[in-house]
N, C-alpha and C positions, 0 to 999 in steps of 0.2 A: 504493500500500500504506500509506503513510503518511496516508493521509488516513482513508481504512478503519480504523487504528487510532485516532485520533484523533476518529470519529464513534466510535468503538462506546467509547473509553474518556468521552468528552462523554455519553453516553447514561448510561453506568454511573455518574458523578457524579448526575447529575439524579436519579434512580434513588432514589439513596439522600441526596439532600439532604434534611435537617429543616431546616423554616423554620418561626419563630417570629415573627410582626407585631404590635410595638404598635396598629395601626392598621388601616383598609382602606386602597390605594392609589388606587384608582377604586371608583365606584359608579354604579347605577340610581336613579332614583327614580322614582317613577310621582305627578308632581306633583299628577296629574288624573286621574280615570277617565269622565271627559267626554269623546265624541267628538262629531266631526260622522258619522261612521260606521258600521255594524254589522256589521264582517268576521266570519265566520263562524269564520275563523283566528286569532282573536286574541288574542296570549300573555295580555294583562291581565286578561281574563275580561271581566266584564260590567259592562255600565256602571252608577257610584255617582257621586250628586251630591254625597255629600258626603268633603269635604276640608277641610285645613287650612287657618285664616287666613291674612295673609298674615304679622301678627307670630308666631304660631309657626314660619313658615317660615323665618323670620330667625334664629328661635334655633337650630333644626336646625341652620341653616348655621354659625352661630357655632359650634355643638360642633362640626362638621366643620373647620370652620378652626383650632382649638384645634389639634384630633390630626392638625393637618398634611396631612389630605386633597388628593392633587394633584389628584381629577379628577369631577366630575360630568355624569354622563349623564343629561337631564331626559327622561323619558317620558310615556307619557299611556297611556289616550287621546290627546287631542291637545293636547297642551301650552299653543299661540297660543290655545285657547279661554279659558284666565285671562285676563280683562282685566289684572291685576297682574303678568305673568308678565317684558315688560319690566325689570320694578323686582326684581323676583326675579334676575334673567339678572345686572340690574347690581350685587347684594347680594352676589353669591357671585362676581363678577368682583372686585370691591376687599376683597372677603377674600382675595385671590392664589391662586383657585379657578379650574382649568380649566375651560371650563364645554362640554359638547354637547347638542344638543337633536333626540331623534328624533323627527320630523313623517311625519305624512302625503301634506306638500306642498300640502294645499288651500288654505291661507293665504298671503296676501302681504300684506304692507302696506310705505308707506317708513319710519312706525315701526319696525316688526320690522326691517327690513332693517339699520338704520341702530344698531339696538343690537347686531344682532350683529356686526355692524363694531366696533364701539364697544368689545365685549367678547372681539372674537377667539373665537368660538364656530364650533367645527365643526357643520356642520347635514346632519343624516343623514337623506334622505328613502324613501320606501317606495315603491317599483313592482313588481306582480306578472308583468309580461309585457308585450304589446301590450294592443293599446286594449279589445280586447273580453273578456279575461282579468281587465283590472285593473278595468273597468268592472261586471263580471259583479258583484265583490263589493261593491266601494264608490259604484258608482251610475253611471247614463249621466253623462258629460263630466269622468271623477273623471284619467282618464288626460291626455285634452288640457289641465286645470287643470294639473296637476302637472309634464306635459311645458313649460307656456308658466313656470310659476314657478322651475321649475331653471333657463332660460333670464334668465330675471329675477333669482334671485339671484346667477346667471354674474356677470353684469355691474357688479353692483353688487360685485362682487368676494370674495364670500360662498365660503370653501371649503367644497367638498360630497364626501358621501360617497350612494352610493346603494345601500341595505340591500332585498336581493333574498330572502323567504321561499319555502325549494322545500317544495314543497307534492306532492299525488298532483294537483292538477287544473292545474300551470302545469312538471311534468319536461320537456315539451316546447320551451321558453320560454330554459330556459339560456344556450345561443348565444343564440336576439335579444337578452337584454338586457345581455350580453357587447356584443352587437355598436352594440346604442344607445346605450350607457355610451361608447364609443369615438366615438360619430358629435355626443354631444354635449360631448364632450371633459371628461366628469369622470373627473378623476384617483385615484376609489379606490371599490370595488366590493365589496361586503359580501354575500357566499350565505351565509345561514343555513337550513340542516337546521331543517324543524320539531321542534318536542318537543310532548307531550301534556301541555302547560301550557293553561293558559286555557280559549278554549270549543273549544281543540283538542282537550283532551280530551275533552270530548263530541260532537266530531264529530271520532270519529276513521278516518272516512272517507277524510280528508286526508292522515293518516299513510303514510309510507311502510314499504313491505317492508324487510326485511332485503337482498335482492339487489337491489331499487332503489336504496337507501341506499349499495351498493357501487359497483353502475354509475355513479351519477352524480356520488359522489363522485371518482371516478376520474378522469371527464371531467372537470369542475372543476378536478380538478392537472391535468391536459393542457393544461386554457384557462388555467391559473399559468403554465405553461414557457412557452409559446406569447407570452404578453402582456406579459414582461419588468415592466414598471413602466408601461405604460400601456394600461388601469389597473392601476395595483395593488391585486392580488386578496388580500382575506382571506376564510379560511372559518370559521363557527363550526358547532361541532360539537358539542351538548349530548348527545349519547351518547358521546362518547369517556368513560373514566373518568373521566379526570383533572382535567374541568370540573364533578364533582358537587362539590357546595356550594360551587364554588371563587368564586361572581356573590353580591354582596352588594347586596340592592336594600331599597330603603325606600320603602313602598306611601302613597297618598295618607291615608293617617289615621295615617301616621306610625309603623308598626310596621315592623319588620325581619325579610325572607324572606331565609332560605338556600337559596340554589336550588339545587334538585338537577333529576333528567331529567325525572320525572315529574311530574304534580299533586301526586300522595302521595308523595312523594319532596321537596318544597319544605316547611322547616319554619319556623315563626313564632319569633322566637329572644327577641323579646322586641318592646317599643316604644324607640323612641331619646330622646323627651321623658321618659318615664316611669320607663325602666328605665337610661337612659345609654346610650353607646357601648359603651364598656367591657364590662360584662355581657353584652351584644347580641353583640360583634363577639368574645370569648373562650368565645363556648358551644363546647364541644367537639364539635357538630357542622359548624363550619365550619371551611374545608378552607385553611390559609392556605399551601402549599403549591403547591398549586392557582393560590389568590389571585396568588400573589407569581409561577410562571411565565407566568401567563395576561395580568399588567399591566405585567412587568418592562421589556419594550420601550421601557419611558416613561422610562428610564433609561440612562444607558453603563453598562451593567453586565456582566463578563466573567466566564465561568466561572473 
């Protein structure tokens, strides 16, 4: 009973907490929208060659170090395709910047390997299912590439996370890649619910129902209780409310989206070179509420 009272008065705080952020705590960036790729799924949309030098990416960083930023998320397309991207990894490491980097996994090199050591960088890699699922979208051998380089960054002692997109063509997939996540002994497992971002929104073929969206969600907390901490399961859920505009991401030309669920739901709040942080990350569309329960983990912090 006591415990009953104590979630439901924990809920009731949350509820009605107002949070106020000088800052973001973590962020996205879409360094690149270069891939080797063309998933049909893809949150980023469509690929642009052009991006930022690599001296404006320094200064970005600098304003991020300024306002104390603990955490970036490097995205793409695919990130390893900057040749610069090493010296990027190490800029925003000696500013006392977290740094993650989600890949596709088609890359290896003992460069890359050896900075992300270097910088203590989580590497978040993408598999859609088995061989002929994950193949289907990103090309014949895109699956044994990525299965031989998780094995290769194992070793080189690289932590991994392994960022799982459910989709309408891979619901069946869940369990296996529960189950190869456990057989290749990575210790943290990321399902992400699609959203009608990118070129998902125009094929939204992909998208799931409303009572898919339930069933499978469902199963996932089951494969939670079931898997204890190995691995440990996170799920991201860009339809729950409480994640709209709460992801602060900054696109490869250097402007800044507030994400919300949809395409039309993600607003351009400003540029970070041009317009500042400040301006950008206080527009009254973004949800720092949101922001601050959705990154608070990265803290001891007690209700």
């Amino acid at each position: 009973m006591k415990i009953v009272e104590y979630k439901e008065d924990h809920e009731v705080r949350l509820a009605n907490l107002k949070v106020t952020l000088s800052n973001p705590l973590s962020l996205c960036w879409q360094i690149t929208k270069r891939c080797n790729y063309d998933c049909p799924f893809c949150l980023s949309g469509e690929q642009d060659s052009d991006e930022l030098p690599l001296n404006k990416i320094k200064s970005i960083i600098d304003i991020l170090a300024k306002a104390s930023l603990v955490r970036i998320d490097f995205t793409g397309g695919e990130p390893f395709l900057r040749q610069d991207f090493c010296e990027i990894l190490t800029y925003a490491s000696n500013k006392g910047i977290e740094t993650l980097v989600t890949s596709n996994g088609s890359i290896w090199s003992e460069k890359i390997t050896q900075k992300l050591l270097e910088t203590n960088t989580l590497l978040l890699l993408s598999l859609d299912g088995d061989e002929e699922i994950h193949d289907k979208s990103r090309g014949k051998g895109a699956y044994r590439k990525v299965v031989e380089n998780i094995k290769r960054y194992q070793d080189a002692g690289i932590p991994l996370r392994i960022n799982f997109l459910i989709r309408k063509d891979n619901l069946d997939k869940i369990d296996y890649i529960y189950q190869l996540v456990k057989d290749l002994k990575v210790d943290r497992l990321f399902y992400i619910f699609i959203a009608p971002q990118g070129k998902a929104f125009t094929n939204r073929e992909l998208l799931l129902s409303n009572k898919e969206h339930e069933t499978y969600l469902n199963q996932i907390k089951e494969l939670k209780k079931v898997s204890g901490d190995e691995p440990f399961i996170t799920i991201q859920d860009y339809s729950e409310l409480g994640n709209n505009h709460s992801c602060f991401l900054i696109d490869s030309k250097g402007d800044v989206i507030s994400q919300g669920y949809s395409q039309e739901d993600c607003i351009n709040v400003g540029n970070i070179l041009a317009d500042g942080l400040d301006m950008c990350w206080n527009n009254p569309v973004v949800n720092h509420k949101g922001h601050f329960l959705q990154y608070s983990y990265m803290f001891n912090y007690y209700m």
